[in-house]
C-alpha positions in Angstrom: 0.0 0.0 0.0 1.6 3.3 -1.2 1.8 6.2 1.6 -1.1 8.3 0.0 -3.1 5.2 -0.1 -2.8 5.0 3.6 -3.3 8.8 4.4 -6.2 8.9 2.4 -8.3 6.1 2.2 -7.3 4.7 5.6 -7.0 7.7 7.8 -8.5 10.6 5.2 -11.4 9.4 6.5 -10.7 9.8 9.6 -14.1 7.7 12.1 -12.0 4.5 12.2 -9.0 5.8 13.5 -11.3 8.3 15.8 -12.8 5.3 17.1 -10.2 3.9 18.2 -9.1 6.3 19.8 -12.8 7.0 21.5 -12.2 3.6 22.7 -9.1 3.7 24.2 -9.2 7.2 25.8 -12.4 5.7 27.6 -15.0 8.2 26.3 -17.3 6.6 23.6 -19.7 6.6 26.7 -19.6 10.3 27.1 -19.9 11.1 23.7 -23.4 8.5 23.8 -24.5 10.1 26.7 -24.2 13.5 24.7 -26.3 12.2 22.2 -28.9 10.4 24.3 -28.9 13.5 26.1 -29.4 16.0 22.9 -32.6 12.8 21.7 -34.2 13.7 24.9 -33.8 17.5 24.7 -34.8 17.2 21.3 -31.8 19.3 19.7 -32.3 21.6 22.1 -29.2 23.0 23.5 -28.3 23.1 27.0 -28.3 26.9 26.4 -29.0 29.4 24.0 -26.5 30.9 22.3 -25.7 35.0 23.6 -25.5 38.0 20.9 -22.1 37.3 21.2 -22.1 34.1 20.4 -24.2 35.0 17.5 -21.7 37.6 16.4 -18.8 35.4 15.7 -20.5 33.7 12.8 -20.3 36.9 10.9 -16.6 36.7 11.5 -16.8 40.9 12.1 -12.7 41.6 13.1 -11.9 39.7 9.6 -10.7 41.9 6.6 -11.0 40.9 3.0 -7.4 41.0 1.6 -6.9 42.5 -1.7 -6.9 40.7 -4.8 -8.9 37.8 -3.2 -12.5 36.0 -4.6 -15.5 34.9 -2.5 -17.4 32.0 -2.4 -20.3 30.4 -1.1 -21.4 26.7 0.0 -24.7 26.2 2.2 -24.8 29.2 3.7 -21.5 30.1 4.6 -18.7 32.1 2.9 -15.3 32.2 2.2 -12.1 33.3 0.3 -9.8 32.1 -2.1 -6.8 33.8 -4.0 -7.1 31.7 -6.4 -9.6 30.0 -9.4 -11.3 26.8 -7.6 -13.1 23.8 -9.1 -16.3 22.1 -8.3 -16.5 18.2 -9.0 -18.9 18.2 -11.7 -17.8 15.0 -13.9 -20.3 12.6 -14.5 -19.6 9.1 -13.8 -21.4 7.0 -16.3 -20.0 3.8 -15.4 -21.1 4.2 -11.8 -24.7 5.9 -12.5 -26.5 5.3 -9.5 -23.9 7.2 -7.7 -25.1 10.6 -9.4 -25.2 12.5 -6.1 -21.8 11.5 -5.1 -19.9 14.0 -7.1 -16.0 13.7 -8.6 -13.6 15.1 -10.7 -12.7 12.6 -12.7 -12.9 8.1 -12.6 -10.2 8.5 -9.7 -10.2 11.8 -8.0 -13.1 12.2 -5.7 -14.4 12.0 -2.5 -16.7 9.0 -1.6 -18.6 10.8 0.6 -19.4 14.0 -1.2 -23.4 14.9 -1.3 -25.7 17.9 -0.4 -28.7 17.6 0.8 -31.1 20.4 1.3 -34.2 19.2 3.5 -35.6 15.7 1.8 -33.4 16.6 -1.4 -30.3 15.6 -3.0 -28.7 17.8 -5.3 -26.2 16.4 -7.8 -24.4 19.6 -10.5 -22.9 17.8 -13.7 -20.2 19.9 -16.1 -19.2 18.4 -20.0 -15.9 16.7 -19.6 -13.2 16.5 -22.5 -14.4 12.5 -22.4 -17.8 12.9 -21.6 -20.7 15.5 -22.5 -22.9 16.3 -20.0 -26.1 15.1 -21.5 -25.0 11.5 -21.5 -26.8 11.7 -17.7 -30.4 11.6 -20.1 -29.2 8.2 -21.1 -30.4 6.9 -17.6 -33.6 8.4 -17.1 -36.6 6.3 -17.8 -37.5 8.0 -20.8 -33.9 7.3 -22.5 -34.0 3.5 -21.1 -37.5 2.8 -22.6 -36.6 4.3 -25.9 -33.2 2.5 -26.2 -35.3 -0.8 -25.4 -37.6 -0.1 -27.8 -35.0 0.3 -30.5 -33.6 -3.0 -29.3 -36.8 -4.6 -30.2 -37.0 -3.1 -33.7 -33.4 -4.6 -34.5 -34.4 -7.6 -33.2 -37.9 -8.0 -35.5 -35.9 -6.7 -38.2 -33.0 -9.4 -37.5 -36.3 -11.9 -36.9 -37.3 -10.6 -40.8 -34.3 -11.3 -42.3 -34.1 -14.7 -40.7 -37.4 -15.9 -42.2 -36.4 -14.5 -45.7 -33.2 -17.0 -46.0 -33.9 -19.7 -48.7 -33.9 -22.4 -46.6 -35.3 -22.2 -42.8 -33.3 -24.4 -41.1 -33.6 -25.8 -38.0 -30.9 -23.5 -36.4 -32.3 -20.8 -37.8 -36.2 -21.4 -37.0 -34.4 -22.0 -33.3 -32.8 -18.6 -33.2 -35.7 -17.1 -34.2 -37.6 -17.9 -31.2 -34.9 -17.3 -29.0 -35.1 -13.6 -30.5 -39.1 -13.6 -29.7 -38.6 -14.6 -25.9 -36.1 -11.5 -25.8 -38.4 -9.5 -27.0 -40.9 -10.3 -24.8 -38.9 -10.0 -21.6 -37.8 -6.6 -23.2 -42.2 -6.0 -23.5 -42.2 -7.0 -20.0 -39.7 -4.3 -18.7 -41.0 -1.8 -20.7 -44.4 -2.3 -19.5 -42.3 -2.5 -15.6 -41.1 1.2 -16.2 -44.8 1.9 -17.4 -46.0 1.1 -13.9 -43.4 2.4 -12.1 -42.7 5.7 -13.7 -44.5 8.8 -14.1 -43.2 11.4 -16.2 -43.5 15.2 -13.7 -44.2 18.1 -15.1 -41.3 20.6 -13.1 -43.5 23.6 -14.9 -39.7 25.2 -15.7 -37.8 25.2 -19.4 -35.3 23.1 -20.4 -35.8 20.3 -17.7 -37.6 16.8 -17.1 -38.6 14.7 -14.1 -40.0 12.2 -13.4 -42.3 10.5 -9.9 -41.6 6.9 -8.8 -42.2 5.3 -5.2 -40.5 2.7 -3.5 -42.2 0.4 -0.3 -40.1 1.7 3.3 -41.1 -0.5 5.5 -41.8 -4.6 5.8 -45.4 -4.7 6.2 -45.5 -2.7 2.5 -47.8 -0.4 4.5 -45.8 2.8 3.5 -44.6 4.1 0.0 -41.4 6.7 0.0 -42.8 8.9 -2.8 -39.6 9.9 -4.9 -39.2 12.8 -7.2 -36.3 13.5 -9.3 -35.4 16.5 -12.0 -33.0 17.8 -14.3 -33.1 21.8 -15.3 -30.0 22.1 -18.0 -28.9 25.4 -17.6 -26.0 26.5 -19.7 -23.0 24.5 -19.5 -24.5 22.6 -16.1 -27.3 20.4 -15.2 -28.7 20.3 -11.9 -30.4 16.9 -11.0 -32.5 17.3 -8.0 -33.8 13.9 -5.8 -36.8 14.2 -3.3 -37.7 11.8 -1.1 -40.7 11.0 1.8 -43.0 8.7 3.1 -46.4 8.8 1.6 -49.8 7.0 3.1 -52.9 8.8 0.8 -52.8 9.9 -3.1 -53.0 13.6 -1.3 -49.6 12.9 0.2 -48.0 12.4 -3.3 -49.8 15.5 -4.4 -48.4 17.3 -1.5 -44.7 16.0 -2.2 -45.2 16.9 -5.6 -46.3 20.8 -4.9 -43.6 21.4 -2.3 -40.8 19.8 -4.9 -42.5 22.3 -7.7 -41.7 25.4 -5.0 -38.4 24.5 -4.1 -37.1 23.7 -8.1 -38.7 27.4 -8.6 -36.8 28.9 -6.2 -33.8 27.6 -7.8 -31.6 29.9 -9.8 -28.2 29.8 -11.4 -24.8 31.4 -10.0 -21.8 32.4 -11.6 -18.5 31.5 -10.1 -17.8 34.3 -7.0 -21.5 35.5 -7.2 -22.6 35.7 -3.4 -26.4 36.3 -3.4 -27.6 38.9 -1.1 -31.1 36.9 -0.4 -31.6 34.5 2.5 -31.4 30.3 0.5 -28.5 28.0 0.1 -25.6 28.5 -2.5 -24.4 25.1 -4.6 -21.8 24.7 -6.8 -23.0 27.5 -9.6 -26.8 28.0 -8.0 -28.7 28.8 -5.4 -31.8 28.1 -3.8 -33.6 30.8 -2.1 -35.3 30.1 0.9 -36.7 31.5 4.5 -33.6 30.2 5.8 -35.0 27.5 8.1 -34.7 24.6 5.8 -31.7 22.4 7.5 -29.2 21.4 5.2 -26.1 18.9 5.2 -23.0 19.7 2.3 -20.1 17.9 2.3 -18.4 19.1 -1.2 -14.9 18.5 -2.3 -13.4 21.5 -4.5 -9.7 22.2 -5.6 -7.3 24.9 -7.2 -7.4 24.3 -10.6 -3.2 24.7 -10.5 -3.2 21.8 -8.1 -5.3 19.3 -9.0 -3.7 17.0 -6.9 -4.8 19.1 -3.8 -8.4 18.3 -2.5 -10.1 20.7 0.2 -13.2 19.3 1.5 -15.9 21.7 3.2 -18.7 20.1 5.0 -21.2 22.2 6.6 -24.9 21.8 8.2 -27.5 22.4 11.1 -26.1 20.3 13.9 -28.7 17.9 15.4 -28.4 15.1 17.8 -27.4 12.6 15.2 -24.8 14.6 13.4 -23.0 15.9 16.4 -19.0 16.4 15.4 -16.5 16.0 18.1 -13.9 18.0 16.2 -11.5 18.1 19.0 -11.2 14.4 18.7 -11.1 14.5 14.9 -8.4 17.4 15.0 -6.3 14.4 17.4 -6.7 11.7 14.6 -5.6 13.9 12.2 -2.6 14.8 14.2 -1.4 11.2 15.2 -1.2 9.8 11.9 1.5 7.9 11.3 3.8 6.5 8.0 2.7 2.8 7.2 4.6 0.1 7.9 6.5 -0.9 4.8 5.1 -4.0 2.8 8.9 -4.7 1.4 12.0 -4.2 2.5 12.8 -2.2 -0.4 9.5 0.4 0.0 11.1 4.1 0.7 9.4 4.8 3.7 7.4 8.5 4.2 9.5 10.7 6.9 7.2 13.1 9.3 8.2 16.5 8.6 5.6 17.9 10.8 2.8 17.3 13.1 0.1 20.0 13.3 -1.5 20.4 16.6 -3.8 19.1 17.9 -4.6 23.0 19.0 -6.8 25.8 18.6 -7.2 28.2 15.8 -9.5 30.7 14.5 -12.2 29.8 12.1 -13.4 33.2 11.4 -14.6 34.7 15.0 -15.1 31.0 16.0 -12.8 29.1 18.3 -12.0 25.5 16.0 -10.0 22.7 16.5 -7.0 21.7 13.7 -4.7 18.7 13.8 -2.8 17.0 10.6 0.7 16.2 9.7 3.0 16.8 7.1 5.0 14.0 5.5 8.1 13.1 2.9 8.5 10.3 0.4 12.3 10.6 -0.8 12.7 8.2 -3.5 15.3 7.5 -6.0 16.1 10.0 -8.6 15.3 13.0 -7.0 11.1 12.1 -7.3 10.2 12.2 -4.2 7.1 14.1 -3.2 5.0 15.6 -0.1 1.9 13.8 1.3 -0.1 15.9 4.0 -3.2 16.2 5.4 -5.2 18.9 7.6 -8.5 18.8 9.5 -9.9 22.1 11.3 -13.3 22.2 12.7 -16.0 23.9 14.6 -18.8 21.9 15.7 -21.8 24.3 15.6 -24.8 24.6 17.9 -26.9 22.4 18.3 -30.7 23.5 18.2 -30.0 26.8 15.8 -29.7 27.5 12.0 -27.1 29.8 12.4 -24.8 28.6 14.1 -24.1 25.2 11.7 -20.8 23.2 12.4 -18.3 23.7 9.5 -15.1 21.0 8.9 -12.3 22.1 6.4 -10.4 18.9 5.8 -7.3 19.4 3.0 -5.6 16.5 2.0 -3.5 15.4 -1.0 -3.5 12.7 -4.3 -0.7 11.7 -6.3 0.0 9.6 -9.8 -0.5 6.7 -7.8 -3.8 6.5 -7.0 -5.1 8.9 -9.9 -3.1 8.6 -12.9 -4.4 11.6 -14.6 -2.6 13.4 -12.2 0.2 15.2 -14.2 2.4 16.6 -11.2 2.8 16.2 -8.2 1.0 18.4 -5.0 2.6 21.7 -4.8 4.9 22.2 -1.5 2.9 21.8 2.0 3.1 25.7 3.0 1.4 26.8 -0.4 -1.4 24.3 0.0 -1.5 25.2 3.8 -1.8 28.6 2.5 -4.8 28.7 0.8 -6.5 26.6 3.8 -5.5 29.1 6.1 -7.3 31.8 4.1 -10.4 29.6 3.8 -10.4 29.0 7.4 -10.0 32.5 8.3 -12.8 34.1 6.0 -15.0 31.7 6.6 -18.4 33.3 7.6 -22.2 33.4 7.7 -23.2 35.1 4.3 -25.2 38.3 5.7 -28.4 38.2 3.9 -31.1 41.1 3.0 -33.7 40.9 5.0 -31.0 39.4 8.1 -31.7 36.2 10.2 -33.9 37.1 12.6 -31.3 35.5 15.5 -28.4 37.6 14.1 -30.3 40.9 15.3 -31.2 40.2 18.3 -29.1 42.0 21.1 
């Protein structure tokens, strides 16, 4: 296993290492009790947060340097000196993984997703290997007219067979073999008949599309499920809604409030920061009343290190989603080089350990730990592997006050060969994390939370 393999994949994601560590610093029971204790309280917190409290979200001591962009995820902020990318490829081979975004077959993480409320939101760019609209080969729609086709080649093949001279046995064999495909082919499409509906989203340039699944045993409940996709300029935003649904009215229902919430969608350009209370995505945003709870986890990168991957995840914190970033911020810290699998395996040096300590996360108090590592190998190609976590972990019972986790880690020629070079040096990539941690910030909206002006 290759260093980078190990940093990433085995302690990138950092919950099996955290509990681990849970267990043996003997406090997995006072993290339960936390949450038993937030169930009963029903994410209420044990107080409320003070005007001051409140005023660090705005971040109000920080100072936009010059010659700096913003941008927006959720409903935070945040600067960059440089141009960033979104992970908008498609991944065609893997398609019922739409809402789990990357940049390409390799570069991604697993985890990505956003969800807004009951919704999952997927944003898919053209690639120089594949076009955008190759997601419209997966929607019913596309899969009952490519069957269809297949059943017209297959009559026509059937056609041709019964015009040969002689009819042989072989061939009066193959010919029913085609028939029983095309009747299993009959019975699918008559499946997708039943099972999909085509939706009506009311908006241009866009389809959708009602289906329903059974949620429970008894196959006394229906999850009513609602997808669409509004193409807008060089993107297409695929939108996934799902509840649980006992009458007819309760579909209706789903299907009104979907209808709202696609037109309150809009399109962004990159460094736009609406003024209006709603939720930016990658290159939209969806306006709302600023209630609706929401939990992003979106990977994005400089688009002069591709090999550099900063992960923002930010939500409403409730009893379930409670992040013990202190403990996270220690994980991070005390990784370690793997053991070598050869004797002749260079082995990564540590260069530095960050933290475990405190830094500032705009006006917010967060919790960092990573480490900083060397691979030296013959030649002169060796390369730096690092990783960096920094977190606050919100408030629990209140909108604005949402934990936010910045986690920066790096990818090399190993795992992704599209890579073409390796990570730039540690202190530029810590760099530009430092000036994302810094500016981050609520995005002050027109007409203002109402919790952010009380005093």
């Amino acid at each position: 296993m290759s260093p980078d393999e190990f940093v990433l994949h085995k302690v990138g994601s950092v919950s099996r290492l955290v509990a681990v560590l849970l267990l043996l610093m003997g406090v997995s029971n006072v993290l339960q009790a936390v949450e038993l204790r937030g169930e009963r309280q029903q994410d209420e917190p044990s107080r409320p947060p003070t005007p001051d409290d409140l005023l660090k979200i705005t971040a109000p001591d920080y100072r936009k340097p010059a010659g700096v962009s913003s941008e927006c995820l959720g409903r935070m902020m945040f600067d960059v000196n440089e141009t960033i990318e979104w992970p908008t490829f498609y991944r065609h081979k893997y398609p019922d993984g739409i809402f789990a975004r990357s940049f390409s077959d390799n570069i991604e993480d697993p985890y990505d997703s956003m969800r807004y409320g009951d919704t999952f939101i997927a944003v898919i760019a053209s690639t120089n290997e594949i076009p955008k609209e190759k997601v419209f080969e997966d929607v019913p729609r596309a899969r009952v007219a490519a069957l269809k086709k297949y059943i017209e080649e297959k009559n026509a093949y059937i056609a041709r067979l019964k015009k040969s001279a002689k009819t042989a046995d072989a061939n009066k064999n193959e010919i029913e073999d085609q028939l029983e495909d095309i009747q299993r082919l009959e019975t699918t499409i008559a499946k997708y008949g039943a099972n999909y509906e085509q939706f009506e989203t009311g908006l241009p340039n866009s389809e959708g599309y009602w289906t329903s699944e059974h949620s429970s045993v008894d196959k006394a409940e229906r999850d009513s499920i609602l997808r669409a996709y509004l193409t807008r300029g060089d993107h297409i935003f695929v939108f996934e809604s799902t509840t649980r649904i006992k009458t007819p009215s309760d579909k209706e229902t789903h299907k009104k409030k979907f209808s709202l919430m696609l037109s309150n969608f809009r399109t962004r350009a990159a460094n736009e920061i609406p003024s209006e209370k709603g939720v930016c995505i990658p290159f939209g945003f969806i306006q709302d009343n600023g209630d609706t709870a929401i939990a992003f986890k979106q990977t994005m990168r400089f688009s002069d290190a591709p090999g550099v991957l900063y992960t923002l995840s930010t939500g409403k914190v409730t009893s379930r989603n409670i992040k013990a970033t202190p403990l996270l911020a220690m994980a991070e810290a005390a990784i370690s080089p793997p053991p070598q699998e050869k004797p002749s395996d260079p082995v990564p040096k540590v260069v530095q350990r960050i933290g475990p300590r405190i830094v500032k996360m705009g006006g917010l108090s967060a919790s960092q730990g990573g480490v900083h590592l060397k691979l030296d190998q013959p030649g002169g190609k060796g390369y730096e592997i690092y990783s960096v976590f920094t977190g606050y972990g919100g408030w629990l019972g209140t909108t604005v006050l949402p934990y936010i986790l910045v986690n920066m880690r790096t990818m090399n020629k190993n795992l992704a060969p599209e890579l073409k070079e390796i990570p730039p040096p540690f202190a530029v990539s810590k760099n530009r994390m430092d000036l994302i941690v810094k500016s981050m910030r609520w995005r002050l909206t027109t007409p203002p939370m109402p919790e952010l002006t009380r005093r």
